[in-house]
C-alpha positions in Angstrom: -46.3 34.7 21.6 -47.7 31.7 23.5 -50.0 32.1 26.3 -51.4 29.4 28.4 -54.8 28.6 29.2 -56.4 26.4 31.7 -60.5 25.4 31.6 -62.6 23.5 33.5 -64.4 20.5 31.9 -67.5 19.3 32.7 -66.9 15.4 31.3 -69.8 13.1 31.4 -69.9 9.7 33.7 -69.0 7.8 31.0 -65.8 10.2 30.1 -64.7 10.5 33.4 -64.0 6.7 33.8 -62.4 7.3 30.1 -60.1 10.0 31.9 -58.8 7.8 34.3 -58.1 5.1 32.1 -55.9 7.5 30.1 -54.5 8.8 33.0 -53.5 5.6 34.4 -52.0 4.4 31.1 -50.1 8.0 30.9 -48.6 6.9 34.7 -47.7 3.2 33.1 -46.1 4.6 29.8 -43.7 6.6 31.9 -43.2 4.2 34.4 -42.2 1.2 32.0 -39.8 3.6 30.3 -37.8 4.0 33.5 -38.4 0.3 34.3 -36.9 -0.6 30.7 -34.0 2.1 31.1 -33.3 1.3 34.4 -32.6 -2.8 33.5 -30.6 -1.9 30.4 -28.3 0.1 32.7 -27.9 -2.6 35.1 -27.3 -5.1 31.9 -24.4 -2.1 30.8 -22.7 -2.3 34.1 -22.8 -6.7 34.5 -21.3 -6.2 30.9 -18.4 -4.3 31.7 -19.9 -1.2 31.1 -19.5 -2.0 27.3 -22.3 -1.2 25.2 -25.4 1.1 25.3 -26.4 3.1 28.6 -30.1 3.3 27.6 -32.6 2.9 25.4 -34.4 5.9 23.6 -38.0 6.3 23.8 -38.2 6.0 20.0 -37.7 2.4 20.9 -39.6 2.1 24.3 -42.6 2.9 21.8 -41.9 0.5 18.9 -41.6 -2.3 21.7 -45.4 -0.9 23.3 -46.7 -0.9 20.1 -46.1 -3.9 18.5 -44.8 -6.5 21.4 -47.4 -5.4 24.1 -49.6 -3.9 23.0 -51.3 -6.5 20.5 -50.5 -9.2 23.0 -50.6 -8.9 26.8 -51.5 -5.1 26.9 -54.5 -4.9 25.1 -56.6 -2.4 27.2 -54.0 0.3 25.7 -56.2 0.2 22.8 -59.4 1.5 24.9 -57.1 4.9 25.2 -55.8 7.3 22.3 -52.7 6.3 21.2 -51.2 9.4 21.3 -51.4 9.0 25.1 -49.0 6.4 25.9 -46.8 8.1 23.0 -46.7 11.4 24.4 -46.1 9.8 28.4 -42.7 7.7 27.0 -41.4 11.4 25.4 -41.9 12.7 28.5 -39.7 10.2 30.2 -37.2 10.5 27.2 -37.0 14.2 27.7 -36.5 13.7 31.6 -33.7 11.0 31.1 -31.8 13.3 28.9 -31.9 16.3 31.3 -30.4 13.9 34.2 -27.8 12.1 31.6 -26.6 15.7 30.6 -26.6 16.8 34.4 -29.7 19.3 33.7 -32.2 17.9 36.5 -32.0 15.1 39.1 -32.7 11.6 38.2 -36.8 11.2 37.1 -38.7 9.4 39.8 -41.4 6.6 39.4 -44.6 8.1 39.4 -47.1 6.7 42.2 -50.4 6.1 42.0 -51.7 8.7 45.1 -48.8 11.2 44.8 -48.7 12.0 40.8 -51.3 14.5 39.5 -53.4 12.1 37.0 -53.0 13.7 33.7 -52.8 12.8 30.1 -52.3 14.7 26.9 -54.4 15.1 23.9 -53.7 14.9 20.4 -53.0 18.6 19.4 -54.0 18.2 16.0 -57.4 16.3 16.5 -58.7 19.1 19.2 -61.3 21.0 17.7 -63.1 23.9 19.3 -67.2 23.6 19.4 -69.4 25.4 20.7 -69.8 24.8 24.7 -66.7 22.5 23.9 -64.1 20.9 22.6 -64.1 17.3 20.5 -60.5 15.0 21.4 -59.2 12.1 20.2 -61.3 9.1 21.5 -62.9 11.4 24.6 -65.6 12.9 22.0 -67.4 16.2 22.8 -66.7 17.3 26.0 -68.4 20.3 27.6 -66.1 23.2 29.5 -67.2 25.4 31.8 -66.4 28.2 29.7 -65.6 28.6 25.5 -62.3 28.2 24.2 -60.4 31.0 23.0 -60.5 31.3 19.2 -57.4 30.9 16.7 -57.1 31.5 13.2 -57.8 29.2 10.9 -55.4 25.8 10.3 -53.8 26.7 13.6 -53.5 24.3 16.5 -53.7 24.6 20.4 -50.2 23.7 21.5 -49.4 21.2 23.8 -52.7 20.0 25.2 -53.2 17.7 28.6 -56.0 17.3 30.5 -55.4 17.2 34.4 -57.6 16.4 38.0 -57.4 18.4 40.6 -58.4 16.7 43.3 -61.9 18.0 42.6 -62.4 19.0 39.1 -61.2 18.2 35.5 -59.4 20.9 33.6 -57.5 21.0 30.4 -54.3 23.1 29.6 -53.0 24.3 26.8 -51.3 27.3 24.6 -52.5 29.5 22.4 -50.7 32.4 20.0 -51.6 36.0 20.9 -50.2 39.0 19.5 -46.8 39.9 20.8 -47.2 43.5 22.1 -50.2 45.2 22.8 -50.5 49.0 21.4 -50.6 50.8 25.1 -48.7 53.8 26.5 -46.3 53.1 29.3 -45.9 56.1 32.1 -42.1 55.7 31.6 -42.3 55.2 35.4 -39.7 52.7 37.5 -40.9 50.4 40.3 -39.2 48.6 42.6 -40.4 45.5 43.5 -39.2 44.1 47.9 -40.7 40.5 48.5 -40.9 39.4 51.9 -42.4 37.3 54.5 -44.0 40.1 56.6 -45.8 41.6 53.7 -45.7 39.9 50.3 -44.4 42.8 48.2 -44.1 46.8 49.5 -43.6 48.7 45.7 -42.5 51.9 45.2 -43.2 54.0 42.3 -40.0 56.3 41.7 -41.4 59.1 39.7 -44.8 59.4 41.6 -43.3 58.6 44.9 -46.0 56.4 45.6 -45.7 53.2 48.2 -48.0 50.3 47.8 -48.4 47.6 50.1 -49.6 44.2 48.7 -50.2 42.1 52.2 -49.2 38.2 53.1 -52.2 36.6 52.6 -50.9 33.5 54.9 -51.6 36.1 57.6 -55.6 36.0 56.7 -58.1 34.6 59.3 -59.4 32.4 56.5 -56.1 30.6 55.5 -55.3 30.4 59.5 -58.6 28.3 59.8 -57.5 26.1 57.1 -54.2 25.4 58.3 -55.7 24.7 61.8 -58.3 22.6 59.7 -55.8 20.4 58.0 -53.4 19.8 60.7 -56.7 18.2 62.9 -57.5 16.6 59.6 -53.7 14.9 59.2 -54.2 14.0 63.4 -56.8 12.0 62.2 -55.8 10.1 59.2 -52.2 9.0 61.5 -54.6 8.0 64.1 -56.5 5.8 61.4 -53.5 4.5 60.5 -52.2 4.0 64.0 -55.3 1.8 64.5 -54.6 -0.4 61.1 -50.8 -2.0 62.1 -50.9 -4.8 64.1 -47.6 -4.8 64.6 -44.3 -4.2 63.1 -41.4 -6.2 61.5 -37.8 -5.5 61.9 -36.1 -5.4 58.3 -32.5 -4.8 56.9 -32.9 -1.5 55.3 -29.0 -1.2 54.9 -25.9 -2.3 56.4 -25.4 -0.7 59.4 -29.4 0.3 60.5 -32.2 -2.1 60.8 -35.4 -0.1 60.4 -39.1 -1.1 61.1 -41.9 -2.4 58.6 -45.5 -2.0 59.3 -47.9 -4.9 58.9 -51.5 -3.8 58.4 -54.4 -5.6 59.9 -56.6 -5.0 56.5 -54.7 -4.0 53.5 -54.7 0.0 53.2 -56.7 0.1 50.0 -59.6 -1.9 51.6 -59.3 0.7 54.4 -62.7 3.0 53.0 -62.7 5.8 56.2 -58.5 5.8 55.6 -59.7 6.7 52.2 -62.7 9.5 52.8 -59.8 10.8 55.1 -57.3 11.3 53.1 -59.9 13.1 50.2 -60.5 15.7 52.6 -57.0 16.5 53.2 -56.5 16.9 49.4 -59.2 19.0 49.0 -58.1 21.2 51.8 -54.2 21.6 50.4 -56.2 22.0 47.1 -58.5 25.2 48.6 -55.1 26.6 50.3 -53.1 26.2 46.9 -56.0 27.9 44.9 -55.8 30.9 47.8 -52.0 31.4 47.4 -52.2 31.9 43.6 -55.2 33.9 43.1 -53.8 36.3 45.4 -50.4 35.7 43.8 -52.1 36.7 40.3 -54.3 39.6 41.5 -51.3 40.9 43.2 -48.9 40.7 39.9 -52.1 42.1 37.3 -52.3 45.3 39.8 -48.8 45.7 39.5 -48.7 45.8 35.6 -51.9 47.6 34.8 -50.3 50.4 36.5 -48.3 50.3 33.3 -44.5 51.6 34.1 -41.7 51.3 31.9 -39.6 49.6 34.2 -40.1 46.8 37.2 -37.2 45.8 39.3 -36.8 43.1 41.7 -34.2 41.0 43.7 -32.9 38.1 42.3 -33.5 36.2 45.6 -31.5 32.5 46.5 -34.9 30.9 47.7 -33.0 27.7 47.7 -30.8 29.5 50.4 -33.5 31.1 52.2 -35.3 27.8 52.7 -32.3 26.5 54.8 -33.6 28.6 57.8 -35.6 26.1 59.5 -37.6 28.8 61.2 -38.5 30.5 58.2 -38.9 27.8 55.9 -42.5 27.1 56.2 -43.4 30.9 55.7 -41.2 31.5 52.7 -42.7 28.3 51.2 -45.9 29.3 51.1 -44.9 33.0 50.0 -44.5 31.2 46.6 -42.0 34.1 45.7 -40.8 32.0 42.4 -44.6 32.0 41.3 -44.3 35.3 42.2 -41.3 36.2 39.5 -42.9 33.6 36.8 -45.9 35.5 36.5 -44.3 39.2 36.3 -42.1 37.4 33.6 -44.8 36.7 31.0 -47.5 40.0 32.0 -44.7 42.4 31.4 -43.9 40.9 28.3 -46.6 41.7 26.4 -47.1 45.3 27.5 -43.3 46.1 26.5 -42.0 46.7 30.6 -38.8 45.9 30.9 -38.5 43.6 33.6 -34.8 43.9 35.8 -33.5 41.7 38.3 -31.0 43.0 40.6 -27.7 41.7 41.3 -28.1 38.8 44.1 -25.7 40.5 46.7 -26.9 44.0 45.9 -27.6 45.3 49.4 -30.7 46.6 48.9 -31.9 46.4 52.7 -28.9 47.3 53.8 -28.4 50.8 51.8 -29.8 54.2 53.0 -32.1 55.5 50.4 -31.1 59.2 51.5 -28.0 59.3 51.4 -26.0 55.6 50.0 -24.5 54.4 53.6 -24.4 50.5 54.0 -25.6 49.7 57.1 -23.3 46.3 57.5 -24.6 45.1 61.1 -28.4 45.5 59.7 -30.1 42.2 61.6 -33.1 40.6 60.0 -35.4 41.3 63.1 -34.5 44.7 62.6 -37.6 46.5 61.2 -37.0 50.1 60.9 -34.2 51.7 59.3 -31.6 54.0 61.2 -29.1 55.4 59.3 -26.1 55.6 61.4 -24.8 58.2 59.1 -27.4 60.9 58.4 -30.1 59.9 60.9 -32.8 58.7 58.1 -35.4 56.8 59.5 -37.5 54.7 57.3 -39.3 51.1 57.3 -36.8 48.4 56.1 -39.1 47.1 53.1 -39.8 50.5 52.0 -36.7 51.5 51.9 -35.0 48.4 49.8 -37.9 49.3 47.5 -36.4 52.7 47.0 -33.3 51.1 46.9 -34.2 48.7 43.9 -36.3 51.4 41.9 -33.0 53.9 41.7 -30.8 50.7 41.0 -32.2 50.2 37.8 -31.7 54.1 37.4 -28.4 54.2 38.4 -27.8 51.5 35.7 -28.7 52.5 32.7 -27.2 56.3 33.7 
């Protein structure tokens, strides 16, 4: 079984700048394949739509290789090779999802909106000691050791990423499938919400555990209040930058407006400091969200059950309530479901997911009544049939945990 890793380098001067070259030719690799794809697709359709659709990246590569790259693009040559390589499959793989209706159609990747990252040759990563040594990067020192592998086996599927902040380097690794533990052949059931991020309930020990929102923190409220004064600023900045605006065609029936900018934006340095601090404040926020996210999902599986179920929630759905959207968002319940997915797996729980419409909330847990008219301001439970009173998340919970009972039954 694969298991991801993720460390933080500590890259000398002189490897950073190496970094960001390979980044940057990464960003251009898969950029030109889209460029290249994009014109034979409008050669296809002057044609008559006769002949190919696109080009594969087998020959996007061959073209780099040995039309640019010896010629006009010779600072591809200060960068691994297998960088530009690995960036054009990349694009290839993203073509084919939209061609075969997989995925939406891949997007150009910008220089201040992508995450710079590259990839490393898998087969020329060596662990050292305090390190690892790559393809044309060298030694480079991590914050902490790799994880050791046997013997003429490789890490799989190494890139190197930045943060915002920091450096790190991703990667997969094989560890054994199960591990030899006992499982308390309990059931848990798993409600995710907004108001609390999960309420569990352990069937056989009747147990109720409460894991809270941590977007309901005074820490991440002071950030949030941070980085809205911080965005205030930076429009202001650029407020202050246009000296005026120019009408343009954006389509038939609208005009729309173009700025034009006293100083161009990238000579614009306090624009710039500006905008750093608003990445590093998403970036502290982000790191927050998961870590609780992860501490949250580890507590749940060291408890060791046999069984966890949870809803199969439409988050898709969910986000269409524009009053709830925000919240939800930054719930990160599908980060949430990803990480009990691969912890459970190597203990051996069985990991459920109930039925979309099953009504958990809805469903007295004493005695099966649907409550149909069940409003989601509506807290408590009240069982208009036997009287049961009970807290609305607790009682789904309930609700899930015997679902999974009343399944296999």
């Amino acid at each position: 079984m694969l298991r991801g890793k993720k460390i933080r380098l500590l890259p000398t001067p002189e490897q950073e700048i190496l970094f960001w070259k390979s980044a940057g030719t990464s960003r251009w690799a898969y950029n030109y394949f889209l460029a290249r794809n994009e014109e034979q697709y409008k050669t296809y359709l002057a044609n008559g739509r006769k002949g190919k659709k696109n080009i594969s990246e087998g020959i996007i590569r061959k073209e780099i290789n040995n039309q640019l790259k010896p010629i006009t693009h010779q600072w591809l040559k200060e960068v691994g090779s297998n960088v530009m390589k690995q960036a054009v499959k990349e694009a290839g793989r993203a073509m084919k999802k939209f061609l075969s209706g997989a995925a939406g159609r891949p997007k150009f990747k910008t220089k201040r909106r992508t995450t710079p990252r590259f990839y490393v040759n898998y087969e020329s990563l060596t662990r050292k000691n305090g390190g690892f040594h790559g393809e044309k990067i060298g030694f480079v020192r991590t914050a902490e050791p790799l994880p050791k592998i046997p013997k003429g086996c490789h890490y799989s599927n190494p890139w190197i990423s930045f943060d915002g902040k920091y450096w790190y380097i991703g990667f997969g690794y094989e560890v054994p499938d199960r591990l030899n533990v006992e499982l308390t052949g309990d059931s848990i059931g798993i409600d995710l919400g907004v108001k609390e991020l999960a309420v569990c309930y352990a069937f056989g020990e009747r147990k109720k555990t409460v894991f809270k929102n941590i977007n309901k923190t005074k820490e991440v409220h002071r950030l949030e209040k941070k980085l809205r004064r911080e965005q205030r600023r930076q429009s202001r900045k650029f407020t202050a930058n246009i000296d005026h605006y120019e009408t343009v065609q954006r389509n038939e029936k609208k005009p729309g407006r173009r700025p034009i900018w006293k100083r161009p934006i990238r000579e614009c340095r306090n624009i710039e400091r500006q905008r750093q601090r608003i990445i590093l404040l998403h970036r502290r926020l982000k790191n927050i969200r998961e870590n609780h996210i992860h501490q949250t999902t580890a507590a749940i599986v060291k408890t060791k059950p046999s069984r966890i179920v949870m809803e199969d929630l439409n988050v898709k759905g969910m986000m269409k309530n524009r009053y709830l959207a925000k919240e939800i968002a930054s719930e990160k319940f599908y980060e949430f479901r990803r990480q009990m997915e691969y912890k459970c797996e190597p203990y051996g729980i069985q990991l459920v997911f109930a039925d979309r419409f099953y009504p958990s909330s809805k469903t007295c847990s004493h005695c099966g009544h649907i409550k149909k008219d069940l409003k989601l301001n509506n807290r408590t439970y009240i069982c208009p049939a036997c009287g049961h009173v009970i807290d609305r998340d607790l009682n789904a919970a309930i609700n899930l945990a015997k679902y999974f009972k009343s399944e296999i039954a």
